[in-house]
PQR file of N, CA, C, O and H, with PARSE charges and radii, in Angstrom:
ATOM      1  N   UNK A   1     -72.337 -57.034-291.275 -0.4000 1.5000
ATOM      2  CA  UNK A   1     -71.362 -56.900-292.331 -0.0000 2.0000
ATOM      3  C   UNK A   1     -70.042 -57.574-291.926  0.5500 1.7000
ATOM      4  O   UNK A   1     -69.414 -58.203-292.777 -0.5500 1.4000
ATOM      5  N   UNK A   2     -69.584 -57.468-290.635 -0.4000 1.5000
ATOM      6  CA  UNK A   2     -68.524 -57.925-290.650 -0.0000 2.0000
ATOM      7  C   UNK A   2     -68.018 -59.235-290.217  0.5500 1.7000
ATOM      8  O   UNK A   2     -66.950 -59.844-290.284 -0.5500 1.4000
ATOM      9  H   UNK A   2     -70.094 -56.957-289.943  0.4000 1.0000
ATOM     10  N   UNK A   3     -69.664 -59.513-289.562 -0.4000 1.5000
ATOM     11  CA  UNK A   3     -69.874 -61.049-289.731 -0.0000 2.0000
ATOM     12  C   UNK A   3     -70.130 -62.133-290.988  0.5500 1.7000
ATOM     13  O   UNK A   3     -70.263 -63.357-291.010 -0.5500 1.4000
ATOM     14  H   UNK A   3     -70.531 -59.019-289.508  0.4000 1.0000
ATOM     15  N   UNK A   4     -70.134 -60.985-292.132 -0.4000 1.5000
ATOM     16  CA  UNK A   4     -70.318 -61.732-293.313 -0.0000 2.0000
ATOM     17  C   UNK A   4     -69.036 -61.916-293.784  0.5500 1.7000
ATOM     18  O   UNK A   4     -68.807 -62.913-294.469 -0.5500 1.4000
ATOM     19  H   UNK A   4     -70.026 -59.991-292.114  0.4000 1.0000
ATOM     20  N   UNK A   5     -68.028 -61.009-293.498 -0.4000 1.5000
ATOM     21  CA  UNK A   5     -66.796 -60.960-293.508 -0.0000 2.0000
ATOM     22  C   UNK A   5     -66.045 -62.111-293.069  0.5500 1.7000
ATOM     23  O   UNK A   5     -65.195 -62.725-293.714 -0.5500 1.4000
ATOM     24  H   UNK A   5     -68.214 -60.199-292.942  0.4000 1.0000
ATOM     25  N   UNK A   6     -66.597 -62.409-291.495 -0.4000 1.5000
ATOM     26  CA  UNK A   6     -65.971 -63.198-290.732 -0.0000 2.0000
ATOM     27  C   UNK A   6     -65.961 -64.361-291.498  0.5500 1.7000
ATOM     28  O   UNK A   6     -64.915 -64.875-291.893 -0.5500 1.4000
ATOM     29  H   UNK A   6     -67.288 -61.910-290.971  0.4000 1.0000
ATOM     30  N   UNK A   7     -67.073 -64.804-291.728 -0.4000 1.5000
ATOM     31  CA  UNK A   7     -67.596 -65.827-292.184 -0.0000 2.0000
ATOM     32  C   UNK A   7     -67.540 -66.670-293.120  0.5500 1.7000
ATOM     33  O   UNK A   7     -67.900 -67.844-293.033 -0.5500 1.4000
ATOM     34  H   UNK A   7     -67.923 -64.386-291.406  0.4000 1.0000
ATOM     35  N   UNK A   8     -66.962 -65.986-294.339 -0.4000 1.5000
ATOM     36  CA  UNK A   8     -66.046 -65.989-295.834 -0.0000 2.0000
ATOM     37  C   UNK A   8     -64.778 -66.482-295.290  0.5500 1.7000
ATOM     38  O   UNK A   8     -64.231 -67.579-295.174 -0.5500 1.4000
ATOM     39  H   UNK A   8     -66.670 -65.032-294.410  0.4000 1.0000
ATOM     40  N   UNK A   9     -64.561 -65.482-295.052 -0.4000 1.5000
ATOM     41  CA  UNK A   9     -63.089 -65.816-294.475 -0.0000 2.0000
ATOM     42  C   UNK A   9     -63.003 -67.175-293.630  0.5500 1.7000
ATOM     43  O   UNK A   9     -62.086 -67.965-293.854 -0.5500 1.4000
ATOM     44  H   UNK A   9     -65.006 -64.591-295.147  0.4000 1.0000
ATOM     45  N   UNK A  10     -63.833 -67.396-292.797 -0.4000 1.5000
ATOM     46  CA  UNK A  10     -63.736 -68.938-292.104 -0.0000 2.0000
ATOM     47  C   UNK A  10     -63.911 -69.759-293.056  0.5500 1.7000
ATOM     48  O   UNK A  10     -63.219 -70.777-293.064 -0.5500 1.4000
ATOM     49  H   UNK A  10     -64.579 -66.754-292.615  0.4000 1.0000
ATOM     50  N   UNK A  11     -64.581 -69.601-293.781 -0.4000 1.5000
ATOM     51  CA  UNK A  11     -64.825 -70.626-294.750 -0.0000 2.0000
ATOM     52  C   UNK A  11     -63.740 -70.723-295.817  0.5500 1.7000
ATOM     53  O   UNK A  11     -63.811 -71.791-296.424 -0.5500 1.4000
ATOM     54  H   UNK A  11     -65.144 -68.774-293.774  0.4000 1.0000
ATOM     55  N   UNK A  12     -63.070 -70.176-296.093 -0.4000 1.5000
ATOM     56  CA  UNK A  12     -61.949 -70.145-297.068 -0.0000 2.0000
ATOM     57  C   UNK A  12     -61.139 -70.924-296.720  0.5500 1.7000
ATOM     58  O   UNK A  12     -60.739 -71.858-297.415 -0.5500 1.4000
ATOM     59  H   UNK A  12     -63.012 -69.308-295.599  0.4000 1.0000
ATOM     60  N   UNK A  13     -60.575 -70.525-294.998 -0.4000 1.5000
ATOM     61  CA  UNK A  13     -59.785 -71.096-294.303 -0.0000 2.0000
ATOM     62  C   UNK A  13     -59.864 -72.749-294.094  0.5500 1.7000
ATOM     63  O   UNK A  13     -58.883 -73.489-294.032 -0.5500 1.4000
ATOM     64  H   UNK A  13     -60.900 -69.766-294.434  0.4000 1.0000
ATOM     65  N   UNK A  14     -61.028 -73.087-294.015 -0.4000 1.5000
ATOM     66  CA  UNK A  14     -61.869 -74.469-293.898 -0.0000 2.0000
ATOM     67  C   UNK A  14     -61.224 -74.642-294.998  0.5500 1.7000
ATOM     68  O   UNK A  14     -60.073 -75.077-295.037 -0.5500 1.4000
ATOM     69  H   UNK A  14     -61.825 -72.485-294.065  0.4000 1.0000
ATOM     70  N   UNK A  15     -62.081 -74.233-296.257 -0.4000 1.5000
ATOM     71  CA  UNK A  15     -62.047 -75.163-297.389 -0.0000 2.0000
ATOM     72  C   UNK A  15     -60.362 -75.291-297.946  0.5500 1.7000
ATOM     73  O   UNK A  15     -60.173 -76.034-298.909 -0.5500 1.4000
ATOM     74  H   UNK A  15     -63.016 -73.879-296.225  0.4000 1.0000
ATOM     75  N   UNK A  16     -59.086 -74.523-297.297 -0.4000 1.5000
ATOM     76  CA  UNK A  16     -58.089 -74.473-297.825 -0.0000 2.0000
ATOM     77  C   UNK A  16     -57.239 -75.730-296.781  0.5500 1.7000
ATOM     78  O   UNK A  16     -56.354 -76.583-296.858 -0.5500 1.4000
ATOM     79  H   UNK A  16     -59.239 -73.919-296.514  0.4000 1.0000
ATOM     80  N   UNK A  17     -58.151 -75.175-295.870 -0.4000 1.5000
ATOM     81  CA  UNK A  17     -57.852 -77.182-294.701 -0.0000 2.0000
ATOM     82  C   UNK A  17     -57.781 -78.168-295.358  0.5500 1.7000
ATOM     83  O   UNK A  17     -56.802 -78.885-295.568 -0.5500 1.4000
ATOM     84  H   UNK A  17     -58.869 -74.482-295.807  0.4000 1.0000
ATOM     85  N   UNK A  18     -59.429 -78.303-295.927 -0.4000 1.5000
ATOM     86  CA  UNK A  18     -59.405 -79.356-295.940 -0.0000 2.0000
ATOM     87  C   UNK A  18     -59.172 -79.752-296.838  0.5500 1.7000
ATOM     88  O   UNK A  18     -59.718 -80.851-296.940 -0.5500 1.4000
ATOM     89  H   UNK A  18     -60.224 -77.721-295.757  0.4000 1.0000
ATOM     90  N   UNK A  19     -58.465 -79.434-297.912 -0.4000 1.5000
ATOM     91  CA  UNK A  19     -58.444 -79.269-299.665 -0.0000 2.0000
ATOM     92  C   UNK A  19     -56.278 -80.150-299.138  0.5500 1.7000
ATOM     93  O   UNK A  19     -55.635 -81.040-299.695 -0.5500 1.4000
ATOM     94  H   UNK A  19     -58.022 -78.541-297.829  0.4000 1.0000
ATOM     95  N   UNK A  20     -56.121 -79.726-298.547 -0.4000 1.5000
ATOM     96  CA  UNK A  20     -54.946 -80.324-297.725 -0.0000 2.0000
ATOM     97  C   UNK A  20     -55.265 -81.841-297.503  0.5500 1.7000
ATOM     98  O   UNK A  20     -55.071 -82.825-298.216 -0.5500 1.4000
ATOM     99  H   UNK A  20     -56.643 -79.003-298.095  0.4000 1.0000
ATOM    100  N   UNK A  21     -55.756 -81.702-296.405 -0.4000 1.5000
ATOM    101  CA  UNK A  21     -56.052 -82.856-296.021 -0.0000 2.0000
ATOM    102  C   UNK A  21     -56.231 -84.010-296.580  0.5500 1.7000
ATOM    103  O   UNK A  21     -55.654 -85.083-296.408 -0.5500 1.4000
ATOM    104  H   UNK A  21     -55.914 -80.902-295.826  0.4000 1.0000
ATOM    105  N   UNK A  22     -57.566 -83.524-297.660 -0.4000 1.5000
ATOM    106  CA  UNK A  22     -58.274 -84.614-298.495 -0.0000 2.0000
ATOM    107  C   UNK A  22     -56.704 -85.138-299.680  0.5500 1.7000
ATOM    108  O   UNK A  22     -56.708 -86.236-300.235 -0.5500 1.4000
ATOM    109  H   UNK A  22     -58.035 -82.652-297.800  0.4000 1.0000
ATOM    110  N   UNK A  23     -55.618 -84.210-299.844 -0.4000 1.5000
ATOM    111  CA  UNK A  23     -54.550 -84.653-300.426 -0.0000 2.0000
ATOM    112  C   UNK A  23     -53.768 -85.568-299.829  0.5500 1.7000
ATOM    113  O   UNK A  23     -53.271 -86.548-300.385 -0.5500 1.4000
ATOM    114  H   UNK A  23     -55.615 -83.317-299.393  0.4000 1.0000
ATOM    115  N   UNK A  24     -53.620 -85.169-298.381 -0.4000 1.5000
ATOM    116  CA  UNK A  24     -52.976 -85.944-297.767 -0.0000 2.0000
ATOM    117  C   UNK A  24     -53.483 -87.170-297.485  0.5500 1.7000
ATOM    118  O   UNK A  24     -52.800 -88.193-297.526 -0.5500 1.4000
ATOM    119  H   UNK A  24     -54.023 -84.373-297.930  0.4000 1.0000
ATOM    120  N   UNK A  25     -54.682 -87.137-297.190 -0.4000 1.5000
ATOM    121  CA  UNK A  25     -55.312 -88.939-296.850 -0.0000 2.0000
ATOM    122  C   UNK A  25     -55.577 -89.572-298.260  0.5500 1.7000
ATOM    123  O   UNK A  25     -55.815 -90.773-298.393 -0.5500 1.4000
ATOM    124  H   UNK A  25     -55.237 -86.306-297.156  0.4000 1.0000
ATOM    125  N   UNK A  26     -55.528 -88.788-299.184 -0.4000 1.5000
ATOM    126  CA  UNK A  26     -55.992 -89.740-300.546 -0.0000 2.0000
ATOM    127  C   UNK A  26     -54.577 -90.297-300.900  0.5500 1.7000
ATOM    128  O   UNK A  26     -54.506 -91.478-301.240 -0.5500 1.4000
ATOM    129  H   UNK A  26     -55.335 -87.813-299.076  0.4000 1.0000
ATOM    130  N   UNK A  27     -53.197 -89.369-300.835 -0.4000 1.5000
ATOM    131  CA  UNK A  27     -52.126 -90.457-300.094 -0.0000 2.0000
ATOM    132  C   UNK A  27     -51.637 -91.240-299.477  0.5500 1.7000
ATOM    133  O   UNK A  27     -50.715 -91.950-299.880 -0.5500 1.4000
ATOM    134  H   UNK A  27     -53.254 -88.410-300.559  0.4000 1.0000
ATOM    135  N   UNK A  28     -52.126 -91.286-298.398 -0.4000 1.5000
ATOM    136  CA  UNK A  28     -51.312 -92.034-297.419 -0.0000 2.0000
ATOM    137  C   UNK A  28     -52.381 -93.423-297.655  0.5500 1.7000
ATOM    138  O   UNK A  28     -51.925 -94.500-297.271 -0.5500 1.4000
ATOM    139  H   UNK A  28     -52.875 -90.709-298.071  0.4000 1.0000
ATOM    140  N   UNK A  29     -53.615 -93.421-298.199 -0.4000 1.5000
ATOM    141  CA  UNK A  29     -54.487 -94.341-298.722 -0.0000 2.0000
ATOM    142  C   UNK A  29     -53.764 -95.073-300.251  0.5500 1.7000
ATOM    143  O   UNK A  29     -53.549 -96.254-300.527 -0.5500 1.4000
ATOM    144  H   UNK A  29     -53.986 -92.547-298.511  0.4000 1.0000
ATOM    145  N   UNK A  30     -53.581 -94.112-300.850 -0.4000 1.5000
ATOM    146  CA  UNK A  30     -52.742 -95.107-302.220 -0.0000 2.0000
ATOM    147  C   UNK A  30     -51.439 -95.706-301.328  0.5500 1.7000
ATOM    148  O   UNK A  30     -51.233 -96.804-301.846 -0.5500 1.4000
ATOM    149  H   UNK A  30     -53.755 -93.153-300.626  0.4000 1.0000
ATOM    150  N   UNK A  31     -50.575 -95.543-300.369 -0.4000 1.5000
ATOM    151  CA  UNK A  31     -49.601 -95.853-299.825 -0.0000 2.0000
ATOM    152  C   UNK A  31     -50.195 -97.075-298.849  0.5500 1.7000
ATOM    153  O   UNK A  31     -49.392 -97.591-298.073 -0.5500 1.4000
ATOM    154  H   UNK A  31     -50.742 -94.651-299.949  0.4000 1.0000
ATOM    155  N   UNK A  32     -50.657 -97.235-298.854 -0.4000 1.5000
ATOM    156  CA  UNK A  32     -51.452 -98.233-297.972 -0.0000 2.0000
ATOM    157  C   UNK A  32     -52.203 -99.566-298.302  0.5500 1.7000
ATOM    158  O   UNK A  32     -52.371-100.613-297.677 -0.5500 1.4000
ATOM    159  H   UNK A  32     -51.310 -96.816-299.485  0.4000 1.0000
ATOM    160  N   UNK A  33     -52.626 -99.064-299.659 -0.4000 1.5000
ATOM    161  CA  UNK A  33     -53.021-100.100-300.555 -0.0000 2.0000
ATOM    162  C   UNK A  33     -51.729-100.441-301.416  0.5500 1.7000
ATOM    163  O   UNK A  33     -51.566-101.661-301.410 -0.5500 1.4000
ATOM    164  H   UNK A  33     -52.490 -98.213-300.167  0.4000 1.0000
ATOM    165  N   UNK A  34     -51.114-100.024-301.882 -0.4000 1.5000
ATOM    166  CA  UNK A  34     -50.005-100.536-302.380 -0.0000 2.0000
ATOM    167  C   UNK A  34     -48.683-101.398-301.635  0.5500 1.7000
ATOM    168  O   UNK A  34     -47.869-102.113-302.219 -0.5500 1.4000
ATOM    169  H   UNK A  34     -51.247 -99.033-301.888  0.4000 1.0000
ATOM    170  N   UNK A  35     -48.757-101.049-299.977 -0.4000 1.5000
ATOM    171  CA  UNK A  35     -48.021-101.939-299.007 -0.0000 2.0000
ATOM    172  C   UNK A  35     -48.113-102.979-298.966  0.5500 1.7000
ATOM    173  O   UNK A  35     -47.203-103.806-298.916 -0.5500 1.4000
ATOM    174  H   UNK A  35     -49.419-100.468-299.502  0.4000 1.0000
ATOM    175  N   UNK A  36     -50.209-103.296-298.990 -0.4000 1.5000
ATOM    176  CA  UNK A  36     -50.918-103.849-298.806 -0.0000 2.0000
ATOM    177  C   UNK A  36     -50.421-105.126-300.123  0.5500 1.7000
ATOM    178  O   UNK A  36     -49.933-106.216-299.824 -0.5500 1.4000
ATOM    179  H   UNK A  36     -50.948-102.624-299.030  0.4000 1.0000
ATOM    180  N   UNK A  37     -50.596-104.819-301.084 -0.4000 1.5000
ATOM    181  CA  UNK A  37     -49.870-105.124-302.137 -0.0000 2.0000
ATOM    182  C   UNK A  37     -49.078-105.978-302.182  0.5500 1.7000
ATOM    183  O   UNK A  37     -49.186-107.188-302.381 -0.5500 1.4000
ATOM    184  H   UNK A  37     -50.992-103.933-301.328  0.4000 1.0000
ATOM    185  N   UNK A  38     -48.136-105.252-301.967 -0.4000 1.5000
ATOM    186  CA  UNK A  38     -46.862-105.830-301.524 -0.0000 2.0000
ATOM    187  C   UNK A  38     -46.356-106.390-300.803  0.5500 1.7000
ATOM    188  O   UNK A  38     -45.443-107.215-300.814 -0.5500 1.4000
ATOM    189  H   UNK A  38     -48.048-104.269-301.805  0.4000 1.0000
ATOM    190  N   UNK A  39     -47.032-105.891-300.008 -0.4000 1.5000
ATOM    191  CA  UNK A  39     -46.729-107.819-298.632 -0.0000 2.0000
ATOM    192  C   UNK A  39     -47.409-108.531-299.087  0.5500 1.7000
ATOM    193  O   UNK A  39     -46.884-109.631-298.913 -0.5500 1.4000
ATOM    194  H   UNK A  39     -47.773-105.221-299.999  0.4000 1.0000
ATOM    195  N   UNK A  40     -48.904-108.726-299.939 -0.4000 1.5000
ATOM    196  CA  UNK A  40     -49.627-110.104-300.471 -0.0000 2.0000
ATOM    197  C   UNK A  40     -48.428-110.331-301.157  0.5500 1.7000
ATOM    198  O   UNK A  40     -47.583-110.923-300.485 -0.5500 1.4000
ATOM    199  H   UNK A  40     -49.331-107.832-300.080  0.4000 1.0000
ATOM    200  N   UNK A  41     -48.100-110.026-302.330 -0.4000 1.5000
ATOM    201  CA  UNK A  41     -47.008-110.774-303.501 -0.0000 2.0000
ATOM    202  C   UNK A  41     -45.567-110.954-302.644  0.5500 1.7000
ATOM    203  O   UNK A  41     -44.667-111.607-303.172 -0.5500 1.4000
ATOM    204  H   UNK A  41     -48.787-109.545-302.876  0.4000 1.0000
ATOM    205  N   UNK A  42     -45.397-110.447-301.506 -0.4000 1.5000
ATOM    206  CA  UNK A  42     -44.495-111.403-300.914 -0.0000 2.0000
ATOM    207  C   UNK A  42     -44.554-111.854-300.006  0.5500 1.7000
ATOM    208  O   UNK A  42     -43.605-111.770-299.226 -0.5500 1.4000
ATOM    209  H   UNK A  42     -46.129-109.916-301.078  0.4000 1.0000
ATOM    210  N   UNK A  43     -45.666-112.523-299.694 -0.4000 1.5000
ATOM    211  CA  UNK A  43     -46.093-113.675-298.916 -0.0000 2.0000
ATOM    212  C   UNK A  43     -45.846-114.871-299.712  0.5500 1.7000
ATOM    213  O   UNK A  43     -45.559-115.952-299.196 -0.5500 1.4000
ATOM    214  H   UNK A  43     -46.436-112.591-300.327  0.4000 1.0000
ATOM    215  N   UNK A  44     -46.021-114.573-301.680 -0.4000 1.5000
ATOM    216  CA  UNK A  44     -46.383-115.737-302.641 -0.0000 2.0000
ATOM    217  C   UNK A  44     -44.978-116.271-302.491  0.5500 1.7000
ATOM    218  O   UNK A  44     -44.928-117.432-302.898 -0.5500 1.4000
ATOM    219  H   UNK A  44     -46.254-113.696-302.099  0.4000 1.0000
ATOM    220  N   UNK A  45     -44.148-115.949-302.171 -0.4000 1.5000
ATOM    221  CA  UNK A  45     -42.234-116.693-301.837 -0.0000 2.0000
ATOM    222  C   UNK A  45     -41.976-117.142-300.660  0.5500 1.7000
ATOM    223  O   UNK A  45     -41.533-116.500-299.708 -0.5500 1.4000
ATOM    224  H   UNK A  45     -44.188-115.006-301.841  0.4000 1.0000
ATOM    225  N   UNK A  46     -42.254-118.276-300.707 -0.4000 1.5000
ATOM    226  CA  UNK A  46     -41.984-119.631-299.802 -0.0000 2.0000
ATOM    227  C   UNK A  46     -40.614-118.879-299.248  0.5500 1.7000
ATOM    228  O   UNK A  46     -40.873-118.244-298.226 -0.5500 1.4000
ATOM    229  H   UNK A  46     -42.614-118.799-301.480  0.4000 1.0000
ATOM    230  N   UNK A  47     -39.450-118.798-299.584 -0.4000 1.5000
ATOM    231  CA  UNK A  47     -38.570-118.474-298.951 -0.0000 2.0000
ATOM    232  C   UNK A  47     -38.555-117.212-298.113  0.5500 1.7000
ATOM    233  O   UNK A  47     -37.906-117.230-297.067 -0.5500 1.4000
ATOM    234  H   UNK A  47     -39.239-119.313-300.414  0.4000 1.0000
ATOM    235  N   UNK A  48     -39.123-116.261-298.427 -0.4000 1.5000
ATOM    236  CA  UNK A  48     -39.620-114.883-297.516 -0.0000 2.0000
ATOM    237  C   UNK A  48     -40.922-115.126-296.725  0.5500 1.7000
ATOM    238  O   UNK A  48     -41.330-114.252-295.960 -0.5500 1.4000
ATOM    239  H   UNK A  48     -39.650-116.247-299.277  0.4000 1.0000
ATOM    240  N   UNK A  49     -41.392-115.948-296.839 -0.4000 1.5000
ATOM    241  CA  UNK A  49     -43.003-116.167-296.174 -0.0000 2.0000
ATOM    242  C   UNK A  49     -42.623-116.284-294.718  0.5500 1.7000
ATOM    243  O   UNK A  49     -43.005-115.680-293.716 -0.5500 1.4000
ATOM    244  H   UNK A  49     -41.061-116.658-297.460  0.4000 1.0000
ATOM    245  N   UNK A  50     -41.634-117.379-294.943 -0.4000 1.5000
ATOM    246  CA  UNK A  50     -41.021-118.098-292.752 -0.0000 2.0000
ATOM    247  C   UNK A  50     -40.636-116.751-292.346  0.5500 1.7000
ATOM    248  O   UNK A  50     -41.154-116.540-291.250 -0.5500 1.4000
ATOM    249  H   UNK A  50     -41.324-117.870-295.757  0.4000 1.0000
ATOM    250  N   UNK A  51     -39.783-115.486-292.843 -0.4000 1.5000
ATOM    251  CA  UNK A  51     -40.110-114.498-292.101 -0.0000 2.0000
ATOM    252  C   UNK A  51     -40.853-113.697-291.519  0.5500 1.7000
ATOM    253  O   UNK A  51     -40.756-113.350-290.342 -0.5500 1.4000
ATOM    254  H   UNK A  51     -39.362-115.657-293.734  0.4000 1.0000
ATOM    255  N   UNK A  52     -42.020-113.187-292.673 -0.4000 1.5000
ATOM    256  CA  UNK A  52     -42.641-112.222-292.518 -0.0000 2.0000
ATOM    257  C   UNK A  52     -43.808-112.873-291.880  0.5500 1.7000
ATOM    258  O   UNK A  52     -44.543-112.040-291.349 -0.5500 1.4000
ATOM    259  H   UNK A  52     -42.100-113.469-293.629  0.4000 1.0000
ATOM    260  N   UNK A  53     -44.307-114.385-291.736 -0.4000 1.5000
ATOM    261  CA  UNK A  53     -45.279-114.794-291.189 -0.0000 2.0000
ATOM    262  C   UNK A  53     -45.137-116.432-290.560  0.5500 1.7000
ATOM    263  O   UNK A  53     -44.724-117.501-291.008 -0.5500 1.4000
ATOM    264  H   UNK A  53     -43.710-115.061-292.167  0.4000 1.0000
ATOM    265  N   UNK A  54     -45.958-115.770-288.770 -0.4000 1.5000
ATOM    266  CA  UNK A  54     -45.204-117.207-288.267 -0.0000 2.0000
ATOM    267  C   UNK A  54     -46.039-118.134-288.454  0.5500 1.7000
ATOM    268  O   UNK A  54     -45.571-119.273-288.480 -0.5500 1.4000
ATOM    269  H   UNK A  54     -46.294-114.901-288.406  0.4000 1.0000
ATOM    270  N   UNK A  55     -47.522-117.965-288.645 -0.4000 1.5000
ATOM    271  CA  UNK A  55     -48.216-118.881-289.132 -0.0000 2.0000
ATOM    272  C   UNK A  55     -48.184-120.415-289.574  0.5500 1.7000
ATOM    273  O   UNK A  55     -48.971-121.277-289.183 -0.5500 1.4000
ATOM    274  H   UNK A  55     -47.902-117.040-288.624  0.4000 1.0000
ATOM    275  N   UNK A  56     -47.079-120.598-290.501 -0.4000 1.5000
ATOM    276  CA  UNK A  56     -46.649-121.438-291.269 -0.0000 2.0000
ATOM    277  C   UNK A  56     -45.904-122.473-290.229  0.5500 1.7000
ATOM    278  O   UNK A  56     -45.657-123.649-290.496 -0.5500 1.4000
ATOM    279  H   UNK A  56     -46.439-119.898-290.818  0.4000 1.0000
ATOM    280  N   UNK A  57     -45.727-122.094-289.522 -0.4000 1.5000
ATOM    281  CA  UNK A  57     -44.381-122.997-288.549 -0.0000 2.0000
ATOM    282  C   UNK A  57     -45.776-124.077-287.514  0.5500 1.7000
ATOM    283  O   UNK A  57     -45.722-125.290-287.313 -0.5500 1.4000
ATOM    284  H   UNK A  57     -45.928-121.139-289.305  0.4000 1.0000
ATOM    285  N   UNK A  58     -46.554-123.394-287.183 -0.4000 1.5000
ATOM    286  CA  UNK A  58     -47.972-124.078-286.545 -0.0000 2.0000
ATOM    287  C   UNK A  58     -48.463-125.093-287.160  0.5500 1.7000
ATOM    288  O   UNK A  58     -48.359-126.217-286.669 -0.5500 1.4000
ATOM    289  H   UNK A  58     -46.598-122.408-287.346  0.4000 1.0000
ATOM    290  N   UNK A  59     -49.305-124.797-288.761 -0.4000 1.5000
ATOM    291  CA  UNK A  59     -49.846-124.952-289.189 -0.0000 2.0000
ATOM    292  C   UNK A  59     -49.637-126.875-289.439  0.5500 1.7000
ATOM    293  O   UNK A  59     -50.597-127.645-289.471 -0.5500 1.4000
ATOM    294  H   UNK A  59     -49.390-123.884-289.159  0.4000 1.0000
ATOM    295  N   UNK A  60     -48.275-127.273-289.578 -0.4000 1.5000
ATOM    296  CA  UNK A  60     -48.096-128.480-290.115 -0.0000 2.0000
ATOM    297  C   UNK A  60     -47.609-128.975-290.979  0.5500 1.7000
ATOM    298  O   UNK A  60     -46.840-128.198-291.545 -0.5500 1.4000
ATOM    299  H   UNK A  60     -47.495-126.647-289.552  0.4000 1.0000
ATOM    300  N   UNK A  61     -47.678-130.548-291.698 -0.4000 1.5000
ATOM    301  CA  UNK A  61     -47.443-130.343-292.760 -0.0000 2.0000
ATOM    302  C   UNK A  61     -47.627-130.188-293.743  0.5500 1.7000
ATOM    303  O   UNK A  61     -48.203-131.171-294.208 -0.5500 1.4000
ATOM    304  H   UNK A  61     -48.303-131.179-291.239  0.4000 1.0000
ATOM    305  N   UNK A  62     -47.439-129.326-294.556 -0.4000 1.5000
ATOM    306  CA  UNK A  62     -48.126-129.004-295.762 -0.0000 2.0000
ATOM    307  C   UNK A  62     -48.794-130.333-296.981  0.5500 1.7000
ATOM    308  O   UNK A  62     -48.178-131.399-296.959 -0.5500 1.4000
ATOM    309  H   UNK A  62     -46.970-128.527-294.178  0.4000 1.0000
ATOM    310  N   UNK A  63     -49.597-130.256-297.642 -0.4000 1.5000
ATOM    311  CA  UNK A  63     -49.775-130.978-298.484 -0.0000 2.0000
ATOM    312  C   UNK A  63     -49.168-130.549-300.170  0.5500 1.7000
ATOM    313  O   UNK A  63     -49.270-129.399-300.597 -0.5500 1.4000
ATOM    314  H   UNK A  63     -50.097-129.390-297.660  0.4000 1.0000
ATOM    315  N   UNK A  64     -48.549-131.676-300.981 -0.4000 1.5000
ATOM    316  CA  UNK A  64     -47.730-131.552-302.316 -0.0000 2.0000
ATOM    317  C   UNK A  64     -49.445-132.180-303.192  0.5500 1.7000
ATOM    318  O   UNK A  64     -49.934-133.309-303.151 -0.5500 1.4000
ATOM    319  H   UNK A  64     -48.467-132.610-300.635  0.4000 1.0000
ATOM    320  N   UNK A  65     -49.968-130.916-303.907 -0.4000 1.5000
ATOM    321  CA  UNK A  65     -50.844-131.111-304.647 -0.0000 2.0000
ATOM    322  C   UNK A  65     -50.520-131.568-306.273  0.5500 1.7000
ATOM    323  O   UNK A  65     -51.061-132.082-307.252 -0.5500 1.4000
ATOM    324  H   UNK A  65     -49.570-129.999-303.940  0.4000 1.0000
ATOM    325  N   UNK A  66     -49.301-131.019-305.834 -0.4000 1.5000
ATOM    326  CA  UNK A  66     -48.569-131.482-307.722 -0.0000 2.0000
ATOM    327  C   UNK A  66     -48.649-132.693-308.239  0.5500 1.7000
ATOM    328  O   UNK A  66     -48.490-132.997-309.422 -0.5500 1.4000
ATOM    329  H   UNK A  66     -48.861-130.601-305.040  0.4000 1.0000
ATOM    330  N   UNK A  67     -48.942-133.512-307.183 -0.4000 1.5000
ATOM    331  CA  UNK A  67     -48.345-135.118-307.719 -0.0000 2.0000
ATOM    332  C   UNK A  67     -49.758-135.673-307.788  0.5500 1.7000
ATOM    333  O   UNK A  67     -49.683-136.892-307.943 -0.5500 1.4000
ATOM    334  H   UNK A  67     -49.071-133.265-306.222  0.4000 1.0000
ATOM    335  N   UNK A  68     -51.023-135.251-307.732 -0.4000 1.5000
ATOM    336  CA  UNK A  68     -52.608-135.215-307.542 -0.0000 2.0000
ATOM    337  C   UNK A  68     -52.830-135.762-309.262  0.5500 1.7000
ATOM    338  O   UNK A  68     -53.300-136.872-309.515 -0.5500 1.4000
ATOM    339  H   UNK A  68     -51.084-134.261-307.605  0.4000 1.0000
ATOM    340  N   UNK A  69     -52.391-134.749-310.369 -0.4000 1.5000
ATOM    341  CA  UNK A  69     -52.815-134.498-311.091 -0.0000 2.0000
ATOM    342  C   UNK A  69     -52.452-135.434-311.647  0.5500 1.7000
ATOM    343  O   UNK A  69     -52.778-135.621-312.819 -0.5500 1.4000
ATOM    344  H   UNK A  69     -52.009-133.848-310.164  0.4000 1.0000
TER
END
């Protein structure tokens, strides 16, 4: 009996864990994809790009596709 007791009760405790948890990581997951986000669309600005990525300074010189067409 009072292991059935115990046992409820652990489990409550669990499921009130993890009922937390699963809030907290299904946050910090939308926060993560949305960073994610947001550093792609500002990578797309040539003028913020030479900061946030050194890549570009290696790479060479770029090619002007505009004048192709």
């Amino acid at each position: 009996m009072q292991r059935d007791n115990d046992a409820e009760e652990y489990t409550e405790l669990f499921l009130s864990f993890s009922n937390r948890m699963e809030a907290w990581l299904r946050k910090a997951l939308i926060a993560t994809l949305a960073g994610l986000c947001l550093c792609q669309l500002l990578l797309r600005i040539p003028a913020l790009r030479a900061y946030i990525a050194s890549a570009d300074r290696y790479e060479g010189v770029a090619i002007d596709r505009a004048g192709e067409r």
